[in-house]
N, C-alpha and C positions, 0 to 999 in steps of 0.2 A: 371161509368163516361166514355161518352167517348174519347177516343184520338185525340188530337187535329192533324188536317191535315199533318199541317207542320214538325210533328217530326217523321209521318210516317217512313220515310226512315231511319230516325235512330233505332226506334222501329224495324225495321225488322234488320237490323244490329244487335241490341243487343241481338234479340231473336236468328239467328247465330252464336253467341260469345258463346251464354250459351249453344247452343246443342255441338258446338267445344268445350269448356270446360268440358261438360260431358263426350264427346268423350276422348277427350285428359288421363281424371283421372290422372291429376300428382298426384305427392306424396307432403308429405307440407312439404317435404326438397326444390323439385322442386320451390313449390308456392313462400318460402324463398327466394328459389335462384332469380329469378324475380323480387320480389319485392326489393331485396336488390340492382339488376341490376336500374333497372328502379329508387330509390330513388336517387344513388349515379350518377347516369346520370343527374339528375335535380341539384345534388348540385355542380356540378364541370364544370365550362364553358370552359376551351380550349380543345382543340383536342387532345394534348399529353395526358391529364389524362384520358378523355374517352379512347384512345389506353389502356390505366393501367386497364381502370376499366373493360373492356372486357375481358381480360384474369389474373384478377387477382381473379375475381367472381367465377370462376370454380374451379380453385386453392385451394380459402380459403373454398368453400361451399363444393365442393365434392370433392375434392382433386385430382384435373384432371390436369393436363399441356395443356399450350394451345399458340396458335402462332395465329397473326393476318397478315396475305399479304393482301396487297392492289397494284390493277394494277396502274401502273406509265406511265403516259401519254406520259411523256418525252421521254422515253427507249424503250415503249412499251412494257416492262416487270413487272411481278409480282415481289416486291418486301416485304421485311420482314421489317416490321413498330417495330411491339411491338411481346415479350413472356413472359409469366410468369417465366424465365431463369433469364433474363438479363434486363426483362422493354423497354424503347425508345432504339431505335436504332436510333442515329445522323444522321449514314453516310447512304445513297442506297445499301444494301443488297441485292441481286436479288435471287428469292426463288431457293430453291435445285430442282433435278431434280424429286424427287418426288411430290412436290406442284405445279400444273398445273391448268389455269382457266381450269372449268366445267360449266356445267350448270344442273349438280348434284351431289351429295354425292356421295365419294369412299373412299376407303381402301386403304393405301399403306404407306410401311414402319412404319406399329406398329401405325398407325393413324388414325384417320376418319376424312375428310379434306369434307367441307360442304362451298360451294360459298355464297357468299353477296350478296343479290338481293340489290338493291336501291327500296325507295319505290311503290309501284308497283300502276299500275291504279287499278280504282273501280271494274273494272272488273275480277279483276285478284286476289282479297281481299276474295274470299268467301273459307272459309277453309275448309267446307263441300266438298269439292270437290278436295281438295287436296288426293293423295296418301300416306298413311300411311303404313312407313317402316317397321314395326311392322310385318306387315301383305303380304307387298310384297318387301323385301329386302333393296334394293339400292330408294333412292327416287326419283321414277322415272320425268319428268319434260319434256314437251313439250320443245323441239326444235322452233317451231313456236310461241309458247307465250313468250318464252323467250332469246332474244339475247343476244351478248355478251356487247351492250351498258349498258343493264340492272344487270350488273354483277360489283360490289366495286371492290371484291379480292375473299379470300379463308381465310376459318379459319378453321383450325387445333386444334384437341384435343388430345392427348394418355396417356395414351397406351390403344392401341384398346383392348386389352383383357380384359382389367375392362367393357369396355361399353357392355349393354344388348340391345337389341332392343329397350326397351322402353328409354334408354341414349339416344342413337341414334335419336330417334324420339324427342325428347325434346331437343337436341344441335341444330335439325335443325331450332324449333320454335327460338329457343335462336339468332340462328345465324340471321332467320330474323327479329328480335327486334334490332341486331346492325344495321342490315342495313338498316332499318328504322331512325334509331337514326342519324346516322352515313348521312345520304343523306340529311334529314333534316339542320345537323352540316353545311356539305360541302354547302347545298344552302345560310344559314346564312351567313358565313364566303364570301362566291362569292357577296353577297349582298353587305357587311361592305366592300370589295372592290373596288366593285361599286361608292360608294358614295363616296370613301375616293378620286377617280377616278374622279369623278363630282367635289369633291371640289378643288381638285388642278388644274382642266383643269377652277374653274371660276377662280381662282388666277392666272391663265397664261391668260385667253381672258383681264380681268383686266390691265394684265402687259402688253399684245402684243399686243391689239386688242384698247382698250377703252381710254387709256391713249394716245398711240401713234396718234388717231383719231382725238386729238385736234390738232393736227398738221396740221391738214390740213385748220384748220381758221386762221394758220400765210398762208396758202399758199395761201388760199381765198384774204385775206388784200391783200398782195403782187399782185395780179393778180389785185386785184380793183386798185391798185396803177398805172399798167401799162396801165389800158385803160384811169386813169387820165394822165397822159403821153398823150397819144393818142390825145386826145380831145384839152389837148392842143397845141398837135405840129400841127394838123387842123387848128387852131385858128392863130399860128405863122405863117404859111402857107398863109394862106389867108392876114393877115396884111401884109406878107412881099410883094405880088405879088400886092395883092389891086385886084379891079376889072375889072381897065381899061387894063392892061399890062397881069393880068392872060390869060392865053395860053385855045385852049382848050383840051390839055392835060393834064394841069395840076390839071382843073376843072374835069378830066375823075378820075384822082388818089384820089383828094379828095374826089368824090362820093363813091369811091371806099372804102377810109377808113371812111366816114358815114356808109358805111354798115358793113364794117368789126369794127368797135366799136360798133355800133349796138346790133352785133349776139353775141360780146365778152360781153356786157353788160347781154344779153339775158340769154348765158349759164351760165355767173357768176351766177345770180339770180336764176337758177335752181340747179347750185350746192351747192349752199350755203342752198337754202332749203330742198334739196334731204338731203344734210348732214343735219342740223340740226334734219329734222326729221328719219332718220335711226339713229343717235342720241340719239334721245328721247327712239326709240323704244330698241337699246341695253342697256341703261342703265335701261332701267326697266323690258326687261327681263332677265339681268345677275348677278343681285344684289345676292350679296352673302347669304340673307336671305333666299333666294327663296330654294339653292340648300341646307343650313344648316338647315332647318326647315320643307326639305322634299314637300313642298307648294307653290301657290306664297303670297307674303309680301306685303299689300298696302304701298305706302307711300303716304296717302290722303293728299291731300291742298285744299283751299278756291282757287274755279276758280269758271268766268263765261265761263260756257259749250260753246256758237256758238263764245264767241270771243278769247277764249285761245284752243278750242278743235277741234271744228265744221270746222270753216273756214281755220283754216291751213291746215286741211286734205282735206277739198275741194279744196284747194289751186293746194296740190298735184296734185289732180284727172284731175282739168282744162283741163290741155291739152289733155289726153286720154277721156274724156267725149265731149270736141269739136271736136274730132276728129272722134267720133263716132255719131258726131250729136245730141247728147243729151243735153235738153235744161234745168236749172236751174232753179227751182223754190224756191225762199228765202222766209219764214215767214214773216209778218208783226208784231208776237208779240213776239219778239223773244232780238232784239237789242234794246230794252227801258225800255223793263219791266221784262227782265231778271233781277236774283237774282242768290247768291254764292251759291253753292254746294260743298260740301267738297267729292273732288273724286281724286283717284290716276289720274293724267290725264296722264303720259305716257303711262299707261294700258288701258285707256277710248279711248287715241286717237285713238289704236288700234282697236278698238270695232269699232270707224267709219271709221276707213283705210279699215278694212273688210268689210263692209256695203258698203261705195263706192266704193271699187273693185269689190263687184258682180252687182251693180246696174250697172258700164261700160259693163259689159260681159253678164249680163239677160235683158237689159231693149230691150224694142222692140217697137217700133213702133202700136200705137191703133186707132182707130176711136172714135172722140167724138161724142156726142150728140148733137151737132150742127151741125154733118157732114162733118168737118173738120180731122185734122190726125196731131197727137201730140206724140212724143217721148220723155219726160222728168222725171226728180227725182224731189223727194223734200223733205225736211227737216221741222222739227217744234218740239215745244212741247207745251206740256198743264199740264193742274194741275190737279191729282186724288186725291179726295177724299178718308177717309178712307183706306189707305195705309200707311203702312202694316200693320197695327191697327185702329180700332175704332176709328173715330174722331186724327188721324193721317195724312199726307200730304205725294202724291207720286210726282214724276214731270215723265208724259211718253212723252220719244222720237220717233219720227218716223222717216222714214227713208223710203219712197214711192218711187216706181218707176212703168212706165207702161211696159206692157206685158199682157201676157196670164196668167189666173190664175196658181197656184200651185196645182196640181194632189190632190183631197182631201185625198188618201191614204197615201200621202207622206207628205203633211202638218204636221203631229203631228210629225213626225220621222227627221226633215229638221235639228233638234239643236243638232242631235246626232254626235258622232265620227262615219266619215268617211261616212256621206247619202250624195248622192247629188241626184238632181233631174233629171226624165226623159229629160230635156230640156239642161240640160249640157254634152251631149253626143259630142265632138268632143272639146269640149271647157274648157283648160286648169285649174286644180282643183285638191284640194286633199279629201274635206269633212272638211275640219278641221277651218275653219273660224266663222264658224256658233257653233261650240262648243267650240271654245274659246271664242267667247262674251259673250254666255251664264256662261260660268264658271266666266268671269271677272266679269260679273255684278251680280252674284249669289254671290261671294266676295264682293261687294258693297251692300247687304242685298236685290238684287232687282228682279226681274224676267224676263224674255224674254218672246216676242211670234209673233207669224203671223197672217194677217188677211186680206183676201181678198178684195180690194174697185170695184167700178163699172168701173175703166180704168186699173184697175193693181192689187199690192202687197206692202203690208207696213208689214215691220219691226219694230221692237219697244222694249224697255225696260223701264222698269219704277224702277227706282231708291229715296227709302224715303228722301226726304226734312231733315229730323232730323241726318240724319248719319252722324258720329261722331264717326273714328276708336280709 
């Protein structure tokens, strides 16, 4: 029969292991020894007891004493973890002057002290090609393949006068099984950090960031308060002076403060929606579900998509798409004959805050078919058939803008982390907008994709009618 493709590489792996094992011929005290290491490693999860179970293995199986140093980052010294003497050592120990990093086996003081490798690239794994001490003393060990980053510590065995070459050549196998074990441990352990790291930095954005941020809608009221002020001291203003007696200074002041309630009224309006929606967007990417469950967490609700999602994000966009001359195109079936959708909408909004940011920054300027010259986006949707299933219902969004088509080599690649396209060279981007929609809405059961029209480029996701987290 033959081998399927894909497990090639391990098939050559394993056919290495078995000529290494031939080579090797331990003895089945050896094979013991091993196996007894590698069981008692899978049944014990902290780190102290792997320390125990490293040099207590040698001890019980062949009666050998044995010490574990590991380099200490802090010190920058080797220091003595664990021995089969005395067990854990509490306090920082810093090894004697005979245990030195190497970056190979030596003798000294009645020992054979053999380095930790961490575990090593693919390339560096093929053991047919290791030197065997057996055969040429000390084991010898590229300088060049191997630094001092790649070094745990040193482990110690004695007394050297029991050990035979073939000891020797099997402490070293032994020693890099710990340090495989042992690198493996320490990345785990850096991991459960990590996270424990992420969950208390959302319980602090929570507590300093999210919560304090309503604060700023007593600030909002209060500002609305003061241009109500405003408008009325205009008002008093004008009754007290009247029209015949008003000066024309004082007709210069009040045009003055028409414009300045004006622009206060204007900014109010912007801050209040800039807030609200950086709002939406923090509380639904910092949900503590997201960070506890490793993922992000929908929390779906029944919305209509262009009037709770579409238009406030377009809202946003307004003034940067007027600014850049970009002209609005709204559906006509869109505000009558919409229907609910059960969608996380602070995650959806985002889907189209990224859609309308690159339509201000890619759209460009095209020639119609009438001969005319039109710069605009536009928005809609429709209804697919058969989505995601047979005789199922999808609803696809678009998301159009004009320009130059999309490079057909870059097309399929546009949804990945970190592509952007030949045309974004000088213009401000990271890759990363076009893969998080995809991810959002591939969380909403749905799909993305692109597709070229006769004046430009449409966006789209089609999201099923039925879904129901």
């Amino acid at each position: 029969m033959p081998h399927c493709s894909d497990l090639q590489k391990i098939f050559q792996r394993i056919r290495e292991k078995s000529r290494s094992y031939d080579r090797y011929n331990f003895s089945s005290d050896f094979n013991d020894f091993l196996k007894a290491f590698f069981d008692l490693a899978q049944e014990y999860d902290s780190l102290d007891d792997f320390y125990r179970i490293c040099v207590a293995v040698p001890l019980e199986m062949i009666g050998l004493d044995s010490a574990l140093y590991l380099y200490d980052e802090e010190t920058g010294k080797l220091c003595l973890v664990c021995d089969s003497t005395q067990g854990i050592y509490q306090e920082k120990i810093t090894a004697s002057e005979h245990v030195a990093l190497s970056i190979k086996p030596y003798q000294s003081d009645n020992s054979y002290i053999v380095p930790i490798y961490r575990k090593l690239p693919e390339e560096d794994t093929d053991f047919s090609k290791e030197t065997d001490p057996r055969a040429a003393g000390d084991h010898c060990v590229s300088k060049k393949r191997y630094g001092r980053n790649r070094i745990l510590g040193m482990f110690s065995v004695a007394p050297l006068d029991k050990l035979s070459a073939d000891d020797r050549f099997f402490l070293t196998k032994y020693t890099n099984r710990i340090g495989y074990n042992l690198h493996n441990r320490l990345i785990a352990l850096q991991n459960i950090d990590h996270l424990k790291f992420i969950n208390t930095l959302v319980m602090d954005i929570e507590h300093n960031v999210i919560v304090p941020n309503m604060y700023f809608r007593h600030l909002f009221n209060k500002l609305r308060k003061k241009i109500i002020e405003l408008e009325n001291l205009r008002d008093e203003i004008r009754e007290t002076t009247g029209p015949d007696s008003a000066s024309h200074h004082c007709e210069s002041c009040l045009s003055r403060c028409d414009r300045l309630g004006d622009d206060l009224l204007f900014y109010h309006s912007e801050m209040v929606k800039h807030h609200s929606n950086i709002s939406l967007f923090l509380e639904s990417l910092f949900r503590r579900e997201h960070f506890e469950s490793g993922h992000l967490v929908l929390h779906p609700k029944r919305c209509f998509v262009e009037k709770e999602i579409i238009l406030p994000q377009l809202e946003n966009y307004a003034s940067r798409l007027r600014a850049a001359n970009i002209t609005v195109d709204r559906p006509n079936n869109m505000l009558y004959e919409e229907f609910q959708l059960v969608v996380d909408i602070g995650l959806l909004s985002q889907v189209y805050a990224n859609l309308f940011s690159n339509a201000t920054k890619y759209t460009r300027e095209v020639v119609t078919r009438g001969g005319g010259t039109r710069k605009a986006i536009a928005y809609g949707r429709e209804v697919i058939d058969d989505f995601p299933e047979c005789g199922e219902q999808g609803v696809k969004f678009n998301v159009f803008s004009t320009g130059p088509h999309l490079d057909p080599e870059e097309a399929p690649l546009i949804f990945q982390e970190g592509v952007r396209g030949k045309d974004s060279k000088g213009i401000y981007g990271t890759g990363h907008g076009l893969a998080f929609i995809q991810h959002v809405v591939e969380l909403h059961g749905g799909i993305v994709g692109y597709e070229k029209t006769s004046e430009g480029n449409n966006f789209y996701f089609i999201l099923p009618v039925s879904y129901v987290k």
